[in-house]
N, CA, C and O atoms as a MOPAC input file, in Angstrom:
PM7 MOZYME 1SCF
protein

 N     33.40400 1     6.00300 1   -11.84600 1
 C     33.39200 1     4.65700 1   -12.40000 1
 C     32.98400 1     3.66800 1   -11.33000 1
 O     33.30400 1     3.84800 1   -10.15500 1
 N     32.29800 1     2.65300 1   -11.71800 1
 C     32.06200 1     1.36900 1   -10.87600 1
 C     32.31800 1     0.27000 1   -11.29300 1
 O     31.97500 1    -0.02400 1   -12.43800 1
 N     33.18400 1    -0.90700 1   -10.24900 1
 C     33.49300 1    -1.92700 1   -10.59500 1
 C     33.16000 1    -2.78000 1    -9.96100 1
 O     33.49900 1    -2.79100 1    -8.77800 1
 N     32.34500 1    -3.85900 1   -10.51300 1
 C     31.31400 1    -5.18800 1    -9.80000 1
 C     32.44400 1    -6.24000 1    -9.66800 1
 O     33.06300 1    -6.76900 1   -10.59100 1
 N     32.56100 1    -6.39800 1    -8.60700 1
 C     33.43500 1    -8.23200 1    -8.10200 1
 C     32.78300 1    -8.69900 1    -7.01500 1
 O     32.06600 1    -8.09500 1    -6.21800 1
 N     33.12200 1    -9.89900 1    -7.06400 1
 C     32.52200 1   -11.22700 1    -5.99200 1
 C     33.52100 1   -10.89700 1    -4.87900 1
 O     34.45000 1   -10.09400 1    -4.96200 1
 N     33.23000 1   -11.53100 1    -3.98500 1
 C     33.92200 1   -12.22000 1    -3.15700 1
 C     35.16600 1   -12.53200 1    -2.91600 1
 O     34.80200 1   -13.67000 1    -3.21300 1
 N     36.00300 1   -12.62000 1    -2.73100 1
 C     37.22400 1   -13.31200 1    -2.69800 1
 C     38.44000 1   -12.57700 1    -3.52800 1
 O     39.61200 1   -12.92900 1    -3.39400 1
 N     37.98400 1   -11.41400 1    -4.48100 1
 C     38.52800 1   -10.36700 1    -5.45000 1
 C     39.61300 1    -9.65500 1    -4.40000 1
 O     39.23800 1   -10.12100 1    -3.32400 1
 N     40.29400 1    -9.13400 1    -4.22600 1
 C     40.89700 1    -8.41200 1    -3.62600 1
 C     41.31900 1    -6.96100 1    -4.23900 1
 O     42.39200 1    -6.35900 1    -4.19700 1
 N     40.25600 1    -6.68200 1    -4.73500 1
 C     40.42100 1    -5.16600 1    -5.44000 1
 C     40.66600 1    -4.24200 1    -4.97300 1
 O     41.25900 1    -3.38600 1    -5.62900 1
 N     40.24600 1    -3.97200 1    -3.37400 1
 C     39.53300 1    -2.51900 1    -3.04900 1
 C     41.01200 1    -1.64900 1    -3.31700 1
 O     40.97500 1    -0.61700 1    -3.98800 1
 N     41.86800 1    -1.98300 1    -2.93400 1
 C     42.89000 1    -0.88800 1    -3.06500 1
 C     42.92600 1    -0.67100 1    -4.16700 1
 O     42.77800 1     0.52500 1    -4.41500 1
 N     43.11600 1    -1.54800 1    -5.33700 1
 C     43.47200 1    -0.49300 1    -6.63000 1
 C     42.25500 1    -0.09000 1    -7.26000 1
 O     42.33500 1     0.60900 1    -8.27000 1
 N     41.05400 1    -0.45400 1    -6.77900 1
 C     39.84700 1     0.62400 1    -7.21000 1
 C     39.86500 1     1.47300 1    -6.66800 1
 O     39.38200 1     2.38800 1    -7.33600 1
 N     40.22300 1     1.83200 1    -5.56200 1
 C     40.76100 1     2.92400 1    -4.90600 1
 C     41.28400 1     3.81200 1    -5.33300 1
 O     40.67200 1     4.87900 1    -5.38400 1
 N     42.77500 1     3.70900 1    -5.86100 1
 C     43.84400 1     4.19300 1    -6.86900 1
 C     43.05600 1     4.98700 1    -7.76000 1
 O     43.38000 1     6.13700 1    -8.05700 1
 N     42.07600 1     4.44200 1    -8.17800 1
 C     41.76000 1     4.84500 1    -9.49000 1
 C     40.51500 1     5.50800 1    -9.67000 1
 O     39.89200 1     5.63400 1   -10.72400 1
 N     40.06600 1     6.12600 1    -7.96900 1
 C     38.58500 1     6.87300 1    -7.77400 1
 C     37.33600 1     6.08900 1    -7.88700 1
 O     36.19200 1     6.54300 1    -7.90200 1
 N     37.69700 1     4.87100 1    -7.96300 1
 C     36.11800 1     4.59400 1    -8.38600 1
 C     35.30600 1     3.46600 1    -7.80300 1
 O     35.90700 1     2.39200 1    -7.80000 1
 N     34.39500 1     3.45300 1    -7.43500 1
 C     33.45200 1     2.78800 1    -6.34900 1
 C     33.39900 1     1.44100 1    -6.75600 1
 O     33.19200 1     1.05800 1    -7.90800 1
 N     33.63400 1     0.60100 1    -5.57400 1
 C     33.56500 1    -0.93700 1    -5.67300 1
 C     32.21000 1    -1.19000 1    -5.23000 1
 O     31.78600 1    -0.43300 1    -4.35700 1
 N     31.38000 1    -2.18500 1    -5.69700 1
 C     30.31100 1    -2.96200 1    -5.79500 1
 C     30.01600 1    -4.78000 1    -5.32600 1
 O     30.09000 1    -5.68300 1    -6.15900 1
 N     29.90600 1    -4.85500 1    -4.83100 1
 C     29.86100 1    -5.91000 1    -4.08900 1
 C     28.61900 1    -6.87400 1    -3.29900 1
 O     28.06600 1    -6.61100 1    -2.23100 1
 N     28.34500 1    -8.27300 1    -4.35600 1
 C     27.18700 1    -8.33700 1    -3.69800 1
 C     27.08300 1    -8.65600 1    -2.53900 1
 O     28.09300 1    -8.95400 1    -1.90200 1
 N     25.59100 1    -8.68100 1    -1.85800 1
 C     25.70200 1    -8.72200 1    -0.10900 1
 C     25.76800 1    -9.66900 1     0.24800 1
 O     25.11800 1   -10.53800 1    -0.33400 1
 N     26.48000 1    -9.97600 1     1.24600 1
 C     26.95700 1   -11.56600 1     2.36400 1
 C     25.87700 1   -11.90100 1     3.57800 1
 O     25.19700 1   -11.03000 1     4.12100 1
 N     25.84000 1   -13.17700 1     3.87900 1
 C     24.08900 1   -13.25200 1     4.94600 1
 C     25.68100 1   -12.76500 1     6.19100 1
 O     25.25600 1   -12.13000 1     7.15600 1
 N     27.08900 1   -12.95800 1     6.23400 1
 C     27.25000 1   -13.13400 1     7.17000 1
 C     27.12900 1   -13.37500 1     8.38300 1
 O     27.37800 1   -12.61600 1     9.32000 1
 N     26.54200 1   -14.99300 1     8.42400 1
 C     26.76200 1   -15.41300 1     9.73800 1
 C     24.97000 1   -15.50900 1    10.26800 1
 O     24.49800 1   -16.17100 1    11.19300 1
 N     24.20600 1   -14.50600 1     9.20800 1
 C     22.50200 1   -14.51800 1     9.15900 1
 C     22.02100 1   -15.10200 1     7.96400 1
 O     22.48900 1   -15.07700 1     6.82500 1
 N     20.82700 1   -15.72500 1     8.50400 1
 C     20.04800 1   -16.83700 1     7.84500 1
 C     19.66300 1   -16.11100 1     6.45600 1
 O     20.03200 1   -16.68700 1     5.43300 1
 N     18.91500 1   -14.83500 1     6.32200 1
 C     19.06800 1   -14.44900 1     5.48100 1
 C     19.47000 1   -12.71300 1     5.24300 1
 O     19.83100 1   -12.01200 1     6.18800 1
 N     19.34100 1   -12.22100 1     3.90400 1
 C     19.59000 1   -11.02000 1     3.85600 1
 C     18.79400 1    -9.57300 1     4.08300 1
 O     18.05300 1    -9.21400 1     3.16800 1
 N     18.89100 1    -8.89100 1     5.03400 1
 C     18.56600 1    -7.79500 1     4.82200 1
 C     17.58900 1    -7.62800 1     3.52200 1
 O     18.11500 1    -7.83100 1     2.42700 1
 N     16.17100 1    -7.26400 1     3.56100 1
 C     15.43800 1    -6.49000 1     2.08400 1
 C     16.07600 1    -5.74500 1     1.53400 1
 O     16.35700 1    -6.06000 1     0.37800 1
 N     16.71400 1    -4.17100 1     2.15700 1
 C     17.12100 1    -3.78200 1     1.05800 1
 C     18.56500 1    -4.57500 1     0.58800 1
 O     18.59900 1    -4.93400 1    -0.58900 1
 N     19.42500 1    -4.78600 1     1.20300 1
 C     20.87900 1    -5.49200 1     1.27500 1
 C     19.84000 1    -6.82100 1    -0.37500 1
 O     20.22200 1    -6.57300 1    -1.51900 1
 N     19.06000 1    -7.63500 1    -0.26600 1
 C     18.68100 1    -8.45700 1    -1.02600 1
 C     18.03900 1    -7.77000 1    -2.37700 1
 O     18.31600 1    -8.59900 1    -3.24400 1
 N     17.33300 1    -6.70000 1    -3.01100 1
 C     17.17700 1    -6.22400 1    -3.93300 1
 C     18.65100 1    -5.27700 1    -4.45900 1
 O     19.08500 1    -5.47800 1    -5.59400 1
 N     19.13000 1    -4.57000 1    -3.81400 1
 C     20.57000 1    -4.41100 1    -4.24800 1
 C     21.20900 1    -5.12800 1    -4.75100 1
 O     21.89300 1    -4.73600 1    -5.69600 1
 N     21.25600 1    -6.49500 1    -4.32900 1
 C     22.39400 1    -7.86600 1    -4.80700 1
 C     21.71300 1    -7.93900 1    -6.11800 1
 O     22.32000 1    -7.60800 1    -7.13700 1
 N     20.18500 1    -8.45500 1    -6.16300 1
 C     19.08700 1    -8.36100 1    -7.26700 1
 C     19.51600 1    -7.45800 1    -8.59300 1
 O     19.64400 1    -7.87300 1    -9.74500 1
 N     19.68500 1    -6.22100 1    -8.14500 1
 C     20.18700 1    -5.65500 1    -8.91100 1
 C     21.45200 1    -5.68700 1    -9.57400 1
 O     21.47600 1    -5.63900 1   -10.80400 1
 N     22.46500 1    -5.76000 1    -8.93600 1
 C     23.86300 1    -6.14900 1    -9.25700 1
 C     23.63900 1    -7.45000 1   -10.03200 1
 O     24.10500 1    -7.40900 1   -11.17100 1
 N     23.22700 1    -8.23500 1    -9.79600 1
 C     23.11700 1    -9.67000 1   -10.62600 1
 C     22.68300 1    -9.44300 1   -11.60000 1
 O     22.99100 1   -10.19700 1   -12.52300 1
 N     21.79100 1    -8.33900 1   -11.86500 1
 C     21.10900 1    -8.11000 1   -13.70600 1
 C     21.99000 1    -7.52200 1   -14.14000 1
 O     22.42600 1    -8.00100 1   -15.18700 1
 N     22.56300 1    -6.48900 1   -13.72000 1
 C     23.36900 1    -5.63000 1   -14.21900 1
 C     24.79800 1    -6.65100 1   -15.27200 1
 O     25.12300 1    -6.72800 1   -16.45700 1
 N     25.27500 1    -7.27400 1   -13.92000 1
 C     26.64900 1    -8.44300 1   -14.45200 1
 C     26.35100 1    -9.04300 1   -15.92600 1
 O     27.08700 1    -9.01500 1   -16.91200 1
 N     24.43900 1    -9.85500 1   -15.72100 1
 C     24.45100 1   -10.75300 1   -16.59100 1
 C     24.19500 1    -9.93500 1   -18.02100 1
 O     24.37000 1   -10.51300 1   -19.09300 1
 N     23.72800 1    -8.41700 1   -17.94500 1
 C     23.81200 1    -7.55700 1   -19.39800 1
 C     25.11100 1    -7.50000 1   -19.71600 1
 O     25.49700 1    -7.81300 1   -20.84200 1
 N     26.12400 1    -6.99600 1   -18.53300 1
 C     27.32400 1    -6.56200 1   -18.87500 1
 C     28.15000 1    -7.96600 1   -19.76300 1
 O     28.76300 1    -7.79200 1   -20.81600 1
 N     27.99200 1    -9.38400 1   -19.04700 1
 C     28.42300 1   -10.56700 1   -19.99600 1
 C     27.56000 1   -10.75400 1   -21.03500 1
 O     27.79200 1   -11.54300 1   -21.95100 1
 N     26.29400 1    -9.88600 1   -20.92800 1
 C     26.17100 1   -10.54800 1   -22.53000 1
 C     26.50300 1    -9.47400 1   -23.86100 1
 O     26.42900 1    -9.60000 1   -25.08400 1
 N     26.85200 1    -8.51000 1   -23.06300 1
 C     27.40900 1    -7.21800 1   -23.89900 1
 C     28.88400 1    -7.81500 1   -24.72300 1
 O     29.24400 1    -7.89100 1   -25.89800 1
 N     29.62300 1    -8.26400 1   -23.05900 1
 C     31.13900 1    -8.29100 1   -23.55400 1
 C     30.63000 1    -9.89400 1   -24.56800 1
 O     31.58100 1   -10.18600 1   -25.29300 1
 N     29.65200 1   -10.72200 1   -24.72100 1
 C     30.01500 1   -11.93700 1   -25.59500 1
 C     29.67100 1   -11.51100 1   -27.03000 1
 O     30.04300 1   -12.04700 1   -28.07300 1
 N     28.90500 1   -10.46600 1   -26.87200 1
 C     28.05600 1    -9.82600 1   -28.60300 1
 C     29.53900 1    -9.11800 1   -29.01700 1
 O     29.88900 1    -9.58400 1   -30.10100 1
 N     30.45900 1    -8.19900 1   -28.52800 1
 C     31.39400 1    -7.87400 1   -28.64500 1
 C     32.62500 1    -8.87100 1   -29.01900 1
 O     33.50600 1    -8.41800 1   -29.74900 1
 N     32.71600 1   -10.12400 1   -28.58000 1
 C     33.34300 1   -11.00600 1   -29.31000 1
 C     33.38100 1   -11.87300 1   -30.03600 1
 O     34.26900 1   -12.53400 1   -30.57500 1
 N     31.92500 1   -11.84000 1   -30.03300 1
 C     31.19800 1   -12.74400 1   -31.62300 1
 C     31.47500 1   -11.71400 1   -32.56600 1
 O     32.03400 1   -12.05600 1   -33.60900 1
 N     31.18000 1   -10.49300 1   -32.39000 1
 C     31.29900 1    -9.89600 1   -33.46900 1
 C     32.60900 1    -9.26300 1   -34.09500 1
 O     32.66700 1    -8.81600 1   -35.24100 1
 N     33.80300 1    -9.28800 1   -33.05300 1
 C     34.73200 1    -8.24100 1   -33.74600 1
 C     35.95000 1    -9.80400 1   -33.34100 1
 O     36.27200 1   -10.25600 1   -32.24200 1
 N     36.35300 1   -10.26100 1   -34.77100 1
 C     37.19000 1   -11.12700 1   -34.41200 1
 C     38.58100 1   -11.02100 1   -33.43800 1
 O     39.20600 1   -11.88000 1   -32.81600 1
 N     38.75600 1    -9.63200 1   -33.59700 1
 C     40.23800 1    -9.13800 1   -32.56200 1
 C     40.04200 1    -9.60300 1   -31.11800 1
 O     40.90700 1   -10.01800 1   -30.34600 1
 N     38.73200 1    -9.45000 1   -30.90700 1
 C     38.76400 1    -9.84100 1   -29.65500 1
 C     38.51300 1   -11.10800 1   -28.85500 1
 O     38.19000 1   -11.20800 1   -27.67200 1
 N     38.78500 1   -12.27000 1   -29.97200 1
 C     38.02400 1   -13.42300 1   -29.77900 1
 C     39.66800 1   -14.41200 1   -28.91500 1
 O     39.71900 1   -15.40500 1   -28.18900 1
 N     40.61300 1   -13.61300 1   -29.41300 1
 C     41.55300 1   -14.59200 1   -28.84300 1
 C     42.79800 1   -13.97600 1   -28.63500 1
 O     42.75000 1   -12.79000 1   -28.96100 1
 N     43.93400 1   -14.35000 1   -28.20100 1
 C     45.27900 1   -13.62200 1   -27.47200 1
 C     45.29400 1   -12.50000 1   -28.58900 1
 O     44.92300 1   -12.77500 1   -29.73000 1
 N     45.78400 1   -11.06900 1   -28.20300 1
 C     46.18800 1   -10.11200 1   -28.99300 1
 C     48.06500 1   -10.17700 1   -29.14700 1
 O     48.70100 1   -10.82900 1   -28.31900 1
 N     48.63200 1    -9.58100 1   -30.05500 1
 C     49.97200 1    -9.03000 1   -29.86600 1
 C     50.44000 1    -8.82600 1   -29.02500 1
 O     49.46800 1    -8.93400 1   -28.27800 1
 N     51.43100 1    -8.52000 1   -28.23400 1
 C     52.14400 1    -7.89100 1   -27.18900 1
 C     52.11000 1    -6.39100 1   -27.57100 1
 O     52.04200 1    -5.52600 1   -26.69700 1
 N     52.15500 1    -6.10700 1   -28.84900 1
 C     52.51300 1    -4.76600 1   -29.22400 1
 C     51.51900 1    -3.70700 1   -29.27800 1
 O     51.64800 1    -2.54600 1   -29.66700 1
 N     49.99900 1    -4.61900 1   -28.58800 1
 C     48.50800 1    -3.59400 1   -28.35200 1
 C     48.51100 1    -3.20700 1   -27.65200 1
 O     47.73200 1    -2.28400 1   -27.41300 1
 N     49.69400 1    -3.79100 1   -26.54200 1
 C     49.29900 1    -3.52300 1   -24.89200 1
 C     50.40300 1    -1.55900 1   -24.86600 1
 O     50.36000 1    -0.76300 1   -23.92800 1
 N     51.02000 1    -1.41200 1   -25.87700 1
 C     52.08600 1    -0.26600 1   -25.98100 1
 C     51.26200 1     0.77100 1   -25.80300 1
 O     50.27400 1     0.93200 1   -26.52000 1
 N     51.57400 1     1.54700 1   -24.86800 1
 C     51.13700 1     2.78600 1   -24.39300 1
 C     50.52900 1     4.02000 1   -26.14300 1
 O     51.25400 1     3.57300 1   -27.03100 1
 N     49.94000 1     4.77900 1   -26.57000 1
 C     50.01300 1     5.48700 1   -27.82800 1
 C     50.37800 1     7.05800 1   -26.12100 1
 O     49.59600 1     7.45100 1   -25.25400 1
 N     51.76000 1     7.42300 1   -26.38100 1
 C     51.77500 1     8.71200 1   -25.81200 1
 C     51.09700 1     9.85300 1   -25.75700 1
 O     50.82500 1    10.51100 1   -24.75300 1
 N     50.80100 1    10.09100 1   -26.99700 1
 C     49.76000 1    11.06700 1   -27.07300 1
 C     48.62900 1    11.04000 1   -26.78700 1
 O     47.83500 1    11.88500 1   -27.20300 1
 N     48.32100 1    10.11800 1   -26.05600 1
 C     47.36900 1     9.97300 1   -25.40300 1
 C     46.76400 1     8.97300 1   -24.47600 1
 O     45.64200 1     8.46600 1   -24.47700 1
 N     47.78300 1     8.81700 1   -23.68600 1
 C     48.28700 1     7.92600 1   -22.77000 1
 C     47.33200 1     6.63600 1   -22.22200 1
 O     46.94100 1     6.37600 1   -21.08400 1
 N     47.09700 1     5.85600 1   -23.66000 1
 C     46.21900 1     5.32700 1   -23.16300 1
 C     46.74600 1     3.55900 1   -24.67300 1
 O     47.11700 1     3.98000 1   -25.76900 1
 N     46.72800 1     2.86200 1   -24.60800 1
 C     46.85600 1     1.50900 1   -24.84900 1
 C     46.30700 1     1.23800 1   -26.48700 1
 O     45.09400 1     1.31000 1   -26.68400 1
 N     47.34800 1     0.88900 1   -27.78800 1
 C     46.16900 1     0.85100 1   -28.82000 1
 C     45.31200 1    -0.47900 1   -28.56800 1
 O     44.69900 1    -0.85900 1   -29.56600 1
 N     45.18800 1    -1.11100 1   -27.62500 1
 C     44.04900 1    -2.33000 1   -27.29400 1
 C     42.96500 1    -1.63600 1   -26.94900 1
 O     41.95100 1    -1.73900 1   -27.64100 1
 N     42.99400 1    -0.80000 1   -25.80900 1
 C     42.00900 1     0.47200 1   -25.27700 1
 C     41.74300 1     1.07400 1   -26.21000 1
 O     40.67500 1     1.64500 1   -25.99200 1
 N     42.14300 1     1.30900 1   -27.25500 1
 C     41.52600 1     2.33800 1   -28.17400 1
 C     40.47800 1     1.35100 1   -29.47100 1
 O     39.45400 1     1.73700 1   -30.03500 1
 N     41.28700 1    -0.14300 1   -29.64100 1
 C     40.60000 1    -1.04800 1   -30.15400 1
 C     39.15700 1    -1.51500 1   -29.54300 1
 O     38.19400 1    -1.61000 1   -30.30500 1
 N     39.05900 1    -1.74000 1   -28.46300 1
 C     37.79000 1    -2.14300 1   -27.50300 1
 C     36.87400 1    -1.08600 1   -27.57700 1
 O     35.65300 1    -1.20700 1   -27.47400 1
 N     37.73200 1     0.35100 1   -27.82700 1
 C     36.39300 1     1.45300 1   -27.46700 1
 C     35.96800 1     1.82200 1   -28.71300 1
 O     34.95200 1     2.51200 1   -28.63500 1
 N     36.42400 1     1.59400 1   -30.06700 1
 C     36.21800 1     1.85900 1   -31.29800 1
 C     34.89500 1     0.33500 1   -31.02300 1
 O     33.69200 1     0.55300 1   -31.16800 1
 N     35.41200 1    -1.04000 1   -30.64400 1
 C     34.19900 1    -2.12600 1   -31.21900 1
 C     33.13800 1    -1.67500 1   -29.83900 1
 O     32.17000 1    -2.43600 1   -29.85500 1
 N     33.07500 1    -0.97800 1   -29.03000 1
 C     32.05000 1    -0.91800 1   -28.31900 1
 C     31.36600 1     0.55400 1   -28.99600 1
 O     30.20200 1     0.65100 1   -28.60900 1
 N     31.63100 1     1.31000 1   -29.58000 1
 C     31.07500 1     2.21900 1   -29.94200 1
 C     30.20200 1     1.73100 1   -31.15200 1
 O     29.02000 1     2.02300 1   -31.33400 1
 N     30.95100 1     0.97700 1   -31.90700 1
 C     30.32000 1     0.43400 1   -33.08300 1
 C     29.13900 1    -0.74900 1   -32.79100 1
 O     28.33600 1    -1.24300 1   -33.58200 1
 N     29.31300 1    -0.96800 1   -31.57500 1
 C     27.84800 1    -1.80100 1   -31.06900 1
 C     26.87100 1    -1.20400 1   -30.85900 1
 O     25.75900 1    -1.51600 1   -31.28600 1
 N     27.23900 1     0.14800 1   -29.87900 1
 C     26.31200 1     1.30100 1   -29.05300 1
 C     25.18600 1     1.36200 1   -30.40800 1
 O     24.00200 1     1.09400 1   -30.20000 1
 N     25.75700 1     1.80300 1   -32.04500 1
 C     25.33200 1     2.00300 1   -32.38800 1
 C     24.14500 1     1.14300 1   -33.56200 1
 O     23.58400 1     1.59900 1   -34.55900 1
 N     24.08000 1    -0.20900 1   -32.95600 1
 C     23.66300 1    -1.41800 1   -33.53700 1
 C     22.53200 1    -1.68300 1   -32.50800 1
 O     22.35200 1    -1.34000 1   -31.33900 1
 N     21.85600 1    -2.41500 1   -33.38800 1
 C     20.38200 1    -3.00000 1   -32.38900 1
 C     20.36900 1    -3.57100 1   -30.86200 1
 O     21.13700 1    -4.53100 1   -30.79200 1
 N     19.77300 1    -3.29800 1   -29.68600 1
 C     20.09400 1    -3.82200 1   -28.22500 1
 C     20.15100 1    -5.10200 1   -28.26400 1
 O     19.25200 1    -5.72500 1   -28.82800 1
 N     21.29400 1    -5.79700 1   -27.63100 1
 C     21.28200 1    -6.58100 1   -26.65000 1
 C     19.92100 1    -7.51800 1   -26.48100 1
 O     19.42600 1    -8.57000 1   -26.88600 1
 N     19.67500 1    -6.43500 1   -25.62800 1
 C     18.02700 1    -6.92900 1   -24.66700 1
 C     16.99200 1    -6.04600 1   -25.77500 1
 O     17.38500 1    -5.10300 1   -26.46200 1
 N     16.02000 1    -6.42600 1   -25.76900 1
 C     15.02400 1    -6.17500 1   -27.12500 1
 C     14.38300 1    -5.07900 1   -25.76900 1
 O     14.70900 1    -5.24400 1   -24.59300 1
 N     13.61200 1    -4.18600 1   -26.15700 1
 C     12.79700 1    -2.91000 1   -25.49500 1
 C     11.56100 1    -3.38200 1   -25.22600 1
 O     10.94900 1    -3.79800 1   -26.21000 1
 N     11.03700 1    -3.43700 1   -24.22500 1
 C      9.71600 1    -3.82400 1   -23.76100 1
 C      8.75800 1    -3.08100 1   -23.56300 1
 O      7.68800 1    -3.54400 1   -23.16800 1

């Protein structure tokens, strides 16, 4: 798994926890500018973010559950399968997108 944060995030340990590679765009630190490759990497990360927000906004235009506070009672573990019925709500409306027209139109 990979998880994109800015700056100032203080993630790395619990992405850690959880195996999976942190992403991070590049800093001039302290230089005028960036590194080529260090600058198409960031390039990249920046397209990536702005699909991923326009994924998660098509996902809440479309499925009203997710447009505003849920229950307390989504966040309850389902044991049998140790995983959240909110988590199981999000992956049912992202599947049901997967299978709907792109996002970004095909060029």
């Amino acid at each position: 798994d990979l998880v994109l944060a800015d700056r100032g995030f203080n993630v790395k340990d619990s992405v850690n926890s959880y195996h999976a590679e942190l992403k991070l765009p590049a800093f001039t630190r302290g230089k005028k500018q960036l590194d080529p490759v260090d600058l198409e990497d960031t390039r990249c990360l920046a397209s990536l973010r702005i699909h991923i927000e326009r994924v998660i906004g098509v996902l809440r235009q479309k499925y009203t559950i997710l447009q505003s506070s849920v229950s307390i009672g989504f966040t309850d573990i389902d044991t049998e399968n140790d995983v959240t019925y909110l988590d199981k709500i999000v992956k049912v409306c992202c599947a049901l997108t997967n299978v709907c027209e792109s996002v970004v139109p095909f060029q």
